[in-house]
C-alpha positions in Angstrom: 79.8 80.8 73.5 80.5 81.6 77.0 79.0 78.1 78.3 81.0 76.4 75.4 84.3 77.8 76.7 83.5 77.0 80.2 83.2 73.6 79.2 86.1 74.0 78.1 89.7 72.7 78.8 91.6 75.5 80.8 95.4 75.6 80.5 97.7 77.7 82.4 101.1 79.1 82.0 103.2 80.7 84.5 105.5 83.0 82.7 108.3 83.9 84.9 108.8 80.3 85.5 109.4 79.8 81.8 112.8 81.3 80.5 112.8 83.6 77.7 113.9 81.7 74.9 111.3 79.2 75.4 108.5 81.3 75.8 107.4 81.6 72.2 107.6 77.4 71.4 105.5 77.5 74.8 102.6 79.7 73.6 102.6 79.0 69.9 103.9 75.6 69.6 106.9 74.4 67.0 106.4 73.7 63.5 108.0 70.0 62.8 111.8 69.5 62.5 111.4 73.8 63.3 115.5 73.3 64.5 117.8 71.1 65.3 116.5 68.5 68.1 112.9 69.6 67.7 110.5 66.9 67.9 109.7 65.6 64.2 105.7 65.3 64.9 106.1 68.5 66.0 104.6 70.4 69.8 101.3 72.5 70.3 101.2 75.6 72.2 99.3 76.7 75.1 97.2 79.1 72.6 96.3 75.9 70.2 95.8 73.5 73.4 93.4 75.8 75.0 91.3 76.0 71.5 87.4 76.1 72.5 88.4 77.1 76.2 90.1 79.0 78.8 93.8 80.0 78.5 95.3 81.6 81.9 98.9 83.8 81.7 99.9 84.3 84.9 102.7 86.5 85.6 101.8 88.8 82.4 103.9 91.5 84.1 106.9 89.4 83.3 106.6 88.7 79.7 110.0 90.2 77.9 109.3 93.2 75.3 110.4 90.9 72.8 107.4 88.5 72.9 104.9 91.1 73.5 104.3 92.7 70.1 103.7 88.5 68.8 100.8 88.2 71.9 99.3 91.4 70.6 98.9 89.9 67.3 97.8 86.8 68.6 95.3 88.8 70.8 94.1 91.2 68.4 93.9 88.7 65.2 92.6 85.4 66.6 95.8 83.5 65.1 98.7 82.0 66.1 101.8 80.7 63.8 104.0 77.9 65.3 107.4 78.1 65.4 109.6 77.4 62.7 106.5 77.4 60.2 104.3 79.9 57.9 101.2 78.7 57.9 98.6 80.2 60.9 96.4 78.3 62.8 93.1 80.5 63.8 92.6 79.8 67.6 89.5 80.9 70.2 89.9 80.8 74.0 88.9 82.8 76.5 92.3 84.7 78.2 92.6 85.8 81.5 96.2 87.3 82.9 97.3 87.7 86.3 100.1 89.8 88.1 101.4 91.1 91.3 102.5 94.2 89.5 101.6 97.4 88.2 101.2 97.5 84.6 100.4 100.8 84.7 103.6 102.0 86.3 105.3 99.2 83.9 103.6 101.2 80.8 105.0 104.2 82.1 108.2 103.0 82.5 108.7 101.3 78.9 108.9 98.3 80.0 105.3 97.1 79.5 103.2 97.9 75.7 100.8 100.4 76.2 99.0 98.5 73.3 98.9 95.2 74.4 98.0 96.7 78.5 94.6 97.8 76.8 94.1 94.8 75.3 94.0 92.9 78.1 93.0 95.8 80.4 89.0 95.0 79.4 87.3 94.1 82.4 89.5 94.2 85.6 89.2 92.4 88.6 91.3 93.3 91.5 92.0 91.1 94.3 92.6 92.9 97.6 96.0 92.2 100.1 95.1 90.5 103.1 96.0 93.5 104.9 92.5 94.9 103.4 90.4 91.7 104.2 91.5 91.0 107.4 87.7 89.4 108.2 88.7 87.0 105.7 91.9 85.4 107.7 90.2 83.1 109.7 88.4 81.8 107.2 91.6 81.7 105.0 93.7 79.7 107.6 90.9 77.0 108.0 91.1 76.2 104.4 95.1 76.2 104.6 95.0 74.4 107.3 92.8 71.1 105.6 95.1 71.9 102.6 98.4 71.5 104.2 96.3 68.2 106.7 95.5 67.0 103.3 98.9 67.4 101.4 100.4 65.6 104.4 98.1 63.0 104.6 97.8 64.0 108.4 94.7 64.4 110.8 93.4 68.5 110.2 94.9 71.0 113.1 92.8 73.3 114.8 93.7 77.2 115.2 92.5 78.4 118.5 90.9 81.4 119.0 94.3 83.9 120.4 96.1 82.0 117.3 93.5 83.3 114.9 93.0 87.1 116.3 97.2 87.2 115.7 96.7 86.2 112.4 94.0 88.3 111.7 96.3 91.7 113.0 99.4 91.1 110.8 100.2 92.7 108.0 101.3 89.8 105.5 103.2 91.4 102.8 103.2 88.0 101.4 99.6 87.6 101.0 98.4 83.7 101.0 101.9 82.5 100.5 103.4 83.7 103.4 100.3 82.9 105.6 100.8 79.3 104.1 104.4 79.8 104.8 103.6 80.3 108.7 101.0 77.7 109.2 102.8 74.8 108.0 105.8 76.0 109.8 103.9 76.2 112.9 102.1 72.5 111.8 105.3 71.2 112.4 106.6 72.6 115.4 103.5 71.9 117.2 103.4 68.7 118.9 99.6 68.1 119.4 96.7 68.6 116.8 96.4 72.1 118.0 98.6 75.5 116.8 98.2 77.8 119.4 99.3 82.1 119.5 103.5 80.9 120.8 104.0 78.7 117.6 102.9 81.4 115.5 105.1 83.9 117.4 107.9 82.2 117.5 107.9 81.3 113.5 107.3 85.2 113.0 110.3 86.3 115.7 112.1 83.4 113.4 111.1 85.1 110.1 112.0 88.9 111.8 108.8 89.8 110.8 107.4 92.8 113.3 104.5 90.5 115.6 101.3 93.4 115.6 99.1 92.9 118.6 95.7 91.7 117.9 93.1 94.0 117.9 91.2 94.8 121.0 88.1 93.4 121.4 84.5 96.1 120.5 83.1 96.9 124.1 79.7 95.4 125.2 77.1 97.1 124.5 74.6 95.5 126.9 75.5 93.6 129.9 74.7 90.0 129.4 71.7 89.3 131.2 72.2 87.4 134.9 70.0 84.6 136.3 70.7 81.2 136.4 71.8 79.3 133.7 70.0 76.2 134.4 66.7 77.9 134.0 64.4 76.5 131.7 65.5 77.2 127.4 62.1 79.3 127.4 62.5 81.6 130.0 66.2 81.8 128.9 64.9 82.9 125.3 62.3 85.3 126.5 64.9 86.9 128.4 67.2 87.9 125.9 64.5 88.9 123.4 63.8 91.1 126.2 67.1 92.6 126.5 67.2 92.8 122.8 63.6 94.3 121.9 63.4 96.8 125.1 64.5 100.1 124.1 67.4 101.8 126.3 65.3 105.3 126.6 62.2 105.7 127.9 59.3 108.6 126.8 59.2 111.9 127.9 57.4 111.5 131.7 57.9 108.0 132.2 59.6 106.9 135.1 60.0 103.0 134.7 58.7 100.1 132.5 56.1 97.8 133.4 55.2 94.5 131.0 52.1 94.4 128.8 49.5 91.9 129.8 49.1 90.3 126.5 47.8 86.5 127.4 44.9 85.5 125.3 45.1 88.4 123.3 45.6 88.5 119.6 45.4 92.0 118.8 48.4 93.2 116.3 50.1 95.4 119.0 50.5 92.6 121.2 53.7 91.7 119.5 56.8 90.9 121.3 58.3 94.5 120.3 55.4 95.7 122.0 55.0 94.0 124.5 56.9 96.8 127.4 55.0 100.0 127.9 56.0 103.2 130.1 54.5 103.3 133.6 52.3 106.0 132.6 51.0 104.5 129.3 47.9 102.2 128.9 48.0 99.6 127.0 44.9 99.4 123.8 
């Protein structure tokens, strides 16, 4: 069943893009010659058009009391009847809502069915702000950026690395839209390939949205290791698994560290982790 459905068609509906007096000929079709003007062949809804499939409601939180006992029904009963007509059509699809509201404070308000919230309350998945994933920005305004490259039918910009740590430390009320918002904004005030930290400042001063400093960089917890950088790649790579592997302590009596001869020798404890001993320790 699950594999059927994926296979699917998948229709969506944004509801608070819909008015309210459509609403219901949108989800359960019209009957024909339901009223005056309707079509005589008559209109599916999104409930029969999504038959076998996936039906998305986004915007749930801004379906009208109205209309919410008749999705209940259609919900709880696996049947739909068109508009303007008395005979019902049995339907399955899959249904998945959407909102940026609280249904739960809607519930308590009255202005949301407790009923109907529990039937579509059965498995939640919440979707975090991008104030709570700010690891995920940079990967998030790479993918934008394409997008918007794409949409334009322009070559992709590049984010440098001061532009991304500013967008990683705001607080974007707006989530993705108003990320979106700033990036093409600053795609088109930039006059190279390349949106750099004083675009994106200046659209946010523009927007009077409060600039946050990005976050200071974690402190270095080793010193990177000196030498010339020309040196042969192997003595380069034995170098920092040195740094790496020594430890930063050393035993109870020791005084220094001195390096383990371990040429020729395949015994298990000449591993590179063992390979540094204290001064007064011998190797086996």
């Amino acid at each position: 069943m699950p594999l059927r459905r994926a296979r699917g068609a998948f229709v969506s509906v944004n509801i608070a893009a819909v008015p309210d007096t459509l609403l219901e000929a949108e989800f359960f079709g019209v009957a024909p010659g339901a009223y005056t003007g309707a079509d005589r062949k008559g209109r599916d809804g999104k409930f029969k058009l999504a038959d076998g499939g996936t039906l998305f409601l986004d915007e749930i939180g801004d379906m009208p009391l109205s209309l919410q006992p008749k999705l209940l029904r259609a919900l709880q009963e696996g049947e739909i009847e068109p508009l303007g007509s008395n005979k019902v059509i049995p339907f399955d699809a899959r249904v998945i809502a959407a909102t940026s509201r609280d249904l739960a404070v809607l519930v308590r308000e009255g202005k949301f069915r407790e009923d109907l919230y529990y039937r579509l309350n059965v498995l939640p998945v919440r979707v975090p702000p991008l104030r709570e994933r700010r690891a995920d920005i940079p990967q998030l305004a790479e993918v934008l950026v394409e997008d918007i490259a794409l949409r334009n039918g322009t070559a992709p910009f590049e984010l440098g690395g001061e532009a991304l740590a500013m967008l990683a430390a705001q607080s974007w009320r707006g989530n993705i839209r108003e990320l979106r918002n700033v990036l093409e904004q600053a795609a088109m005030r930039s006059e190279s390939q390349q949106i750099e930290e004083q675009h994106l400042a200046q659209v946010l001063r523009e927007a009077g949205v409060e600039r946050l400093p990005p976050a200071a960089p974690p402190p270095l917890t080793r010193a990177a290791p000196a030498g010339n950088p020309l040196r042969p790649l192997a003595e380069q790579v034995a170098e920092v698994e040195r740094q790496a592997i020594r430890p930063p302590w050393k035993p109870p009596g020791a005084t220094s560290w001195r390096r383990r001869n371990c040429s020729g020798s395949r015994a298990p404890s000449c591993t590179k982790g063992s390979s540094w001993l204290p001064e007064n320790q011998t190797s086996v």
